[in-house]
C-alpha positions in Angstrom: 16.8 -5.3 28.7 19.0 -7.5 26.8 17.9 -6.4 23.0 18.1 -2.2 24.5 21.6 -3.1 25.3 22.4 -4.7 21.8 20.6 -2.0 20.4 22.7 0.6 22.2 25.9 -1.1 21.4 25.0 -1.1 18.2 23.9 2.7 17.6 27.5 3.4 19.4 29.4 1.3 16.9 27.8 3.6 13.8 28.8 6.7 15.7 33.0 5.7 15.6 34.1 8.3 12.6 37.4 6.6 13.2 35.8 3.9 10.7 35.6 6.8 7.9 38.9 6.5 7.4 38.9 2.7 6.8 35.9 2.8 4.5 37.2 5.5 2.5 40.1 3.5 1.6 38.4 0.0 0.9 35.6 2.1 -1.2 38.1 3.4 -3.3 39.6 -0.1 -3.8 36.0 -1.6 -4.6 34.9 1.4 -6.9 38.0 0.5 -9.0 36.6 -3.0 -9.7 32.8 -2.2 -9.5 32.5 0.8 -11.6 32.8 -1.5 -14.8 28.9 -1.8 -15.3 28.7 -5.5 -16.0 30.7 -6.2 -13.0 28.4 -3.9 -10.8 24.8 -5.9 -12.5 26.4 -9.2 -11.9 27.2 -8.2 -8.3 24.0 -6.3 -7.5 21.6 -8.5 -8.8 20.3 -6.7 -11.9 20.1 -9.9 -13.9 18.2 -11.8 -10.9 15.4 -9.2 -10.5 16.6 -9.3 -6.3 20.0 -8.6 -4.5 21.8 -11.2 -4.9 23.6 -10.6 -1.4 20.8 -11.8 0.8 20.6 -15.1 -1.4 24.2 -16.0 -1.5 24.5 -15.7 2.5 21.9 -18.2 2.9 24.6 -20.8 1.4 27.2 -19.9 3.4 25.2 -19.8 6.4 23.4 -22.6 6.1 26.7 -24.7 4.9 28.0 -23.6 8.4 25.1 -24.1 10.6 24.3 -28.1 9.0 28.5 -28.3 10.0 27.9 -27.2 13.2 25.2 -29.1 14.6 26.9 -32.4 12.8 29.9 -31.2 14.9 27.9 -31.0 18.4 25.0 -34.0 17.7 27.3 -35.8 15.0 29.4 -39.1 16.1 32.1 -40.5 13.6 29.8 -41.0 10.5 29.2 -37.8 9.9 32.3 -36.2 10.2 33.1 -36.3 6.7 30.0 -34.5 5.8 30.3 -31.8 8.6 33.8 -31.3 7.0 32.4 -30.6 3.5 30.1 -28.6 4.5 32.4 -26.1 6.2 34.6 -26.1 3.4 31.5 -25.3 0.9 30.8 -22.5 3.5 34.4 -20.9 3.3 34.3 -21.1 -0.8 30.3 -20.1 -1.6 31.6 -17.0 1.0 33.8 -15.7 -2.0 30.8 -14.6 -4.0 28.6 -13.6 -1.2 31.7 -11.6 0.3 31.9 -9.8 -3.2 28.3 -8.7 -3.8 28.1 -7.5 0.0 31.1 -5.7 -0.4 29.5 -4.1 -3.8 26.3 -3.2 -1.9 28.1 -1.6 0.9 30.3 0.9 -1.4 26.9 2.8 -2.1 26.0 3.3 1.5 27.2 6.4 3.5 27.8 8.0 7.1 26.2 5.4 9.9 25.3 2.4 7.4 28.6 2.4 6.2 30.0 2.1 9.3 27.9 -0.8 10.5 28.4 -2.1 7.1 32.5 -2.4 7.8 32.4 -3.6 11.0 29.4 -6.4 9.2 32.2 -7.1 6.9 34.8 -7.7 9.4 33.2 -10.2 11.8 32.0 -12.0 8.5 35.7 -11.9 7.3 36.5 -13.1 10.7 34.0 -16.6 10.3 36.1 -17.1 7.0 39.3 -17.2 8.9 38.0 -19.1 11.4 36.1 -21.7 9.1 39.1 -22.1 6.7 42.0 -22.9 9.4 39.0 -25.0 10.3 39.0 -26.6 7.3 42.8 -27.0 7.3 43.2 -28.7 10.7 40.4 -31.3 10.1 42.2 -32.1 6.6 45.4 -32.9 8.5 43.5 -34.8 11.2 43.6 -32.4 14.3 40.0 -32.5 14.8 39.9 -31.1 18.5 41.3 -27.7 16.5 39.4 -28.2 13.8 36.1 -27.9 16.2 37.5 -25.5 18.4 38.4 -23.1 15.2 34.5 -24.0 13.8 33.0 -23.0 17.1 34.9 -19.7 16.9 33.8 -19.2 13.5 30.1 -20.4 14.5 30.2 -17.4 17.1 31.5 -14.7 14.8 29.6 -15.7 11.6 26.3 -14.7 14.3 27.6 -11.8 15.4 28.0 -10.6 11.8 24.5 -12.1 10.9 23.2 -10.0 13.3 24.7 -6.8 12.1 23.8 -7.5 8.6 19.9 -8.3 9.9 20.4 -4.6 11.6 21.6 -2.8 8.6 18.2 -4.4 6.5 15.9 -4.7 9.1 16.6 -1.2 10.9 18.2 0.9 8.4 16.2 -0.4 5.4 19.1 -1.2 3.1 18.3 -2.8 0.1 14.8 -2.5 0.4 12.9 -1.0 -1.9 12.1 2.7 -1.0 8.6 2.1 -3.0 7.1 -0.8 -1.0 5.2 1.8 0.7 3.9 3.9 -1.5 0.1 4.1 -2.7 0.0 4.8 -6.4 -3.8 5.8 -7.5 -5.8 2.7 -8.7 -8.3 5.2 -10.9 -7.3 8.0 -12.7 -6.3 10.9 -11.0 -5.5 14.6 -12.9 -2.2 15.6 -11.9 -0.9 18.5 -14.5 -1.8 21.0 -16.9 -1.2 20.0 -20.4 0.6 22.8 -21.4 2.7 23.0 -18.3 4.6 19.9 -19.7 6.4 20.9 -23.3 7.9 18.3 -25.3 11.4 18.0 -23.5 10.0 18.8 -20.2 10.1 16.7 -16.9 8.3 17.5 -14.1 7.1 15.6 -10.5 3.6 15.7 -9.5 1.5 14.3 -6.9 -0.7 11.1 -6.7 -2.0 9.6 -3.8 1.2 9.6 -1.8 3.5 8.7 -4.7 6.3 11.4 -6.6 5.3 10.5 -10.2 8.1 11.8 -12.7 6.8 12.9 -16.3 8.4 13.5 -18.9 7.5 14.4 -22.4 9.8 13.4 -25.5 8.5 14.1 -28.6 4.6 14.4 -27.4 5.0 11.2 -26.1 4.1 11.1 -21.7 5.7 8.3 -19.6 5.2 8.9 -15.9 7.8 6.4 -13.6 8.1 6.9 -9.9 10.3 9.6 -9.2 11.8 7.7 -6.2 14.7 5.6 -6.9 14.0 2.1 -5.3 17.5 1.5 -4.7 18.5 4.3 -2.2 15.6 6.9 -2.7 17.4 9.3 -5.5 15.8 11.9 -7.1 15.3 10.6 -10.9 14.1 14.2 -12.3 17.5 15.6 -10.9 19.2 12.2 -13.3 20.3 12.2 -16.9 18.0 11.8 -20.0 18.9 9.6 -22.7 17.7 7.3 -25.1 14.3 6.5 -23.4 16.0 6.2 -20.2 16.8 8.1 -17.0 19.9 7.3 -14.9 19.3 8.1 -10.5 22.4 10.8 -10.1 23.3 9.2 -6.7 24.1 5.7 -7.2 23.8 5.6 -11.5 20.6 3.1 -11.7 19.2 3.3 -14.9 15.8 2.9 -15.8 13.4 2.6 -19.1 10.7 5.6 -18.9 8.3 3.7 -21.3 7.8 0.8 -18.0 10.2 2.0 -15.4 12.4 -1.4 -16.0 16.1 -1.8 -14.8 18.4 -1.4 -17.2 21.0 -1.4 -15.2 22.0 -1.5 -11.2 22.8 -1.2 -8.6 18.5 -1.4 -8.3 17.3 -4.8 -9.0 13.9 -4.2 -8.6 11.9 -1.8 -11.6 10.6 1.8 -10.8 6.4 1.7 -10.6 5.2 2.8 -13.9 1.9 4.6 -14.5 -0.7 4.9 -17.5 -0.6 8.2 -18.9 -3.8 9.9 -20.2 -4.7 13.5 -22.0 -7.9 14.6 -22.0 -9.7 18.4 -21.6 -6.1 19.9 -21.4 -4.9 17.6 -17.8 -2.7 15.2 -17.2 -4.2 11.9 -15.6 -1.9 8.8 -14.3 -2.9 5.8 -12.8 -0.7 2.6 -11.5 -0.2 0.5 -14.3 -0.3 -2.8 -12.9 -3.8 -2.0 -11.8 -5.0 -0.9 -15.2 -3.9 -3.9 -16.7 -5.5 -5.8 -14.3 -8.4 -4.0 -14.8 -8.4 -4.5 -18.6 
């Protein structure tokens, strides 16, 4: 019964509106600092080829939990190193609050929700783990423990509400993992139904392929943004590249690369071929493994 009631409490917490309010107001503050593009890449993870949230929380965390079972198993030798490791939690949780907090201003409606309340039990563990800090640098270590346990307990709490939000409401994972792109070559289109400047989504296997023809030229990316699941045909067209209208990804039509984020990850790109007036595609990393 225990994980229905967590589950229930949970479900109740993304149905408060009242946090609309709240998250409107921190989003606009974050959009001001993360709509500069190289900000937003370095945040999202553009130039690691993976969020870079996940990763960073693995420091922090794991710089808490070594303190804390130094604190419970530890004796006097080992108290500096339990204190360093808190404090190394409490500053690697600058970056790793920062490119959450990013990742969260593109979420909406019951993720975002979950995502605030996320935030504020994990800015509750800094809190906690900094006065921490402070009271074992001026040698009141029966506060300094106490304040570390406190931080221990809300640190999981918010762990397990970020573990929800990727786990149950798929955030940040690629909304192409799933997908079966067609290994052989499989006719898709009419030739002529796809004039030089047009863009059209087709069918193969279960995957939206977007073509588009510039110049006579066919590139065929998935049409499914990986980042949140935008439409790419209903994006802008420049310079080789299409940009997702709901979160601004950008991505190279030639290979489906990221040019720029929030997506880390690229778009599946397909081989093109024209033959007896049809349009064929097949998944591109297959071909070339085939080749």
């Amino acid at each position: 019964m225990a994980p229905k009631l967590v589950e229930d409490l949970v479900d109740r917490v993304t149905e408060v509106e009242r946090l609309d309010r709240i998250g409107e107001q921190v989003s606009e503050r974050v959009s001001a600092v993360v709509d500069n593009r190289v900000v937003k890449d370095a945040l999202s993870g553009v130039w690691l080829g993976h969020p870079l949230h996940p990763m960073l929380t693995d420091v922090t965390i794991g710089a808490w939990t070594s303190a804390f079972l130094l604190d419970v198993f530890g004796h006097e030798s080992t108290e500096g190193a339990a204190d360093t490791l808190v404090g190394v939690g409490v500053v690697s949780a600058v970056p790793t609050v920062l490119s959450g907090v990013s990742d969260w201003s593109d979420l909406y409606g019951a993720p975002k929700r979950l995502g605030l309340v996320h935030a504020m039990f994990n800015a509750g563990a800094i809190v906690s783990y900094g006065l921490s800090w402070l009271a074992r640098r001026r040698g009141d270590r029966s506060r300094g423990l106490a304040l570390g346990l406190l931080g221990a307990t809300v640190a999981t709490v918010g762990g397990y509400l970020g573990a929800h939000l990727s786990y149950r409401k798929g955030i940040n994972v690629d909304r192409n993992a799933w997908t079966q792109p067609p290994s052989e070559w499989e006719t898709v289109l009419d030739a002529a139904d796809l004039a030089d400047g047009d863009r059209r989504v087709v069918r193969a296997e279960d995957a939206d392929v977007l073509l588009v023809n510039h110049g006579g030229n066919i590139s065929a990316i998935a049409n499914v943004c990986g980042h949140a699941g935008g439409p790419l045909v209903d994006g802008e067209f420049s310079g080789g590249c299409v940009t997702c209208p709901w979160h601004g990804s950008t991505f190279r039509l030639e290979d489906g690369w990221v040019v720029h984020g929030p997506a880390t990850g690229p778009q599946p790109a397909f081989d093109v071929r024209v033959a007896d007036g049809n349009i064929s595609v097949r998944h591109r990393s297959t071909a070339r493994s085939r080749s």
